[in-house]
C-alpha positions as CSV (number, residue, x, y, z in Angstrom):
1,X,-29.5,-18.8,39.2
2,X,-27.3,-19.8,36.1
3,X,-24.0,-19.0,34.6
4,X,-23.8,-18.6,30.6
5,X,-21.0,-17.5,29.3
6,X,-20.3,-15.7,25.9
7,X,-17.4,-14.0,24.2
8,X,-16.4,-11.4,27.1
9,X,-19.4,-11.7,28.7
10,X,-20.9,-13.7,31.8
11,X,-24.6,-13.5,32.0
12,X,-26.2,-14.7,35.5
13,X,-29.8,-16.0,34.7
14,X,-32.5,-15.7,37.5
15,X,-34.5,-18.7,37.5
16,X,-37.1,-17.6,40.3
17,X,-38.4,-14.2,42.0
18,X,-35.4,-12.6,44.4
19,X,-36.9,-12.4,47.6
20,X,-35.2,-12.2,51.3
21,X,-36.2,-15.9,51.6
22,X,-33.4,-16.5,48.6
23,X,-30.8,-13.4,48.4
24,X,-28.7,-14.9,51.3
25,X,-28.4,-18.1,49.2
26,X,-27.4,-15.7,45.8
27,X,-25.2,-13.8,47.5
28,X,-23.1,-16.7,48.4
29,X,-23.3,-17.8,45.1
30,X,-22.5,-14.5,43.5
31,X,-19.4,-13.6,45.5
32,X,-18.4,-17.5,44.7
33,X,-19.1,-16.9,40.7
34,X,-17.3,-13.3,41.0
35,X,-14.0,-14.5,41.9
36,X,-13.4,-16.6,38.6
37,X,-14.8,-13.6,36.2
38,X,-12.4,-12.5,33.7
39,X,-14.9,-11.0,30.9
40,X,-15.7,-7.8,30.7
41,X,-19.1,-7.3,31.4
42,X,-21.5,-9.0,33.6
43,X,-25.0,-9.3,33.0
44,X,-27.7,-10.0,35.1
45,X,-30.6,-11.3,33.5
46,X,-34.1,-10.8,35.2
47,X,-36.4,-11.0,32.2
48,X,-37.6,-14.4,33.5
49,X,-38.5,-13.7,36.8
50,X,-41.7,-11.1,37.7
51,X,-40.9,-10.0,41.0
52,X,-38.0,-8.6,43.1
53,X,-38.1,-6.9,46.4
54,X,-36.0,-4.9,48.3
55,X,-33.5,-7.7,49.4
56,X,-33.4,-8.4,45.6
57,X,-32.8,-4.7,44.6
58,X,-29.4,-4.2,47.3
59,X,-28.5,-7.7,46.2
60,X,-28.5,-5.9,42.5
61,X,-26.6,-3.4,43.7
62,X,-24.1,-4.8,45.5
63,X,-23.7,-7.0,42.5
64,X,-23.3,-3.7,40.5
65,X,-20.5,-2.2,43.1
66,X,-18.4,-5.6,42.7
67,X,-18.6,-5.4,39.4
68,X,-17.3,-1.6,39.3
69,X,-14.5,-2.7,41.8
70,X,-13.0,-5.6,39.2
71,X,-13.7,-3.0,36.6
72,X,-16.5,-5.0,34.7
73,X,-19.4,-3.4,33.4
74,X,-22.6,-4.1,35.0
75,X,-26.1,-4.5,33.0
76,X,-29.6,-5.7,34.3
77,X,-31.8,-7.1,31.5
78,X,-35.5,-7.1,32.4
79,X,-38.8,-7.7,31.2
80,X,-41.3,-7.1,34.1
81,X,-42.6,-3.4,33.7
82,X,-43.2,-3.5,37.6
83,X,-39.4,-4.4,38.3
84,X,-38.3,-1.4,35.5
85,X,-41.0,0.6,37.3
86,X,-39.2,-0.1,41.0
87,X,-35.4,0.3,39.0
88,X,-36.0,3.7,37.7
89,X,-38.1,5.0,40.6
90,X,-35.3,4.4,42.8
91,X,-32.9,6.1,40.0
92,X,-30.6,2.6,39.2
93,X,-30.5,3.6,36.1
94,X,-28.3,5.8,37.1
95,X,-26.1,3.5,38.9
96,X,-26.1,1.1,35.8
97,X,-27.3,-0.2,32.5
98,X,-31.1,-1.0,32.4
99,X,-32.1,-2.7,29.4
100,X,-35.6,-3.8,28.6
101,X,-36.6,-6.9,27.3
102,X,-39.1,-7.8,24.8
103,X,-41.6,-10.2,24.6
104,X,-39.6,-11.3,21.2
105,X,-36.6,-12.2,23.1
């Protein structure tokens, strides 16, 4: 995972598939990278990994709640059509900004 930071924004890049054999290691990195944030909005950007499982989606969500508790806005950027399938069966979309990415991007 990466930080990249732009004018009021912090985006968190995934730089390999969230699994339970790496979410313990993210989530000590993400309640570290939390505590400094100041922008307001957080994205997380998943649109170069192709797999996240159910570790990875609470991670996601937990991410999301600390994010509503420091009153930042929370979006996911994706590109995998599995991992939007698995977001909007489990309704995060209503939890939090989805955006798909394209190919282009």
């Amino acid at each position: 995972m990466r930080r990249e930071e732009e004018t009021g924004i912090v985006r968190f890049v995934a730089e390999e598939n969230i699994t339970a054999s790496n979410v313990r290691e993210l989530q000590t990195f993400f309640i570290e990278e939390m505590e400094s944030v100041t922008a307001g909005a957080v994205v997380l950007d998943l649109s170069p990994v192709d797999f996240v499982d159910s570790s990875g989606l609470t991670l996601v969500i937990g991410l999301s709640k600390t994010c509503n508790k420091k009153g930042v806005t929370f979006r996911l950027d994706v590109r995998s059509a599995d991992i939007l399938r698995v977001l909007r069966t489990c309704n995060l979309h209503n939890l939090f900004e989805i955006r798909e990415v394209t190919s282009d991007e």
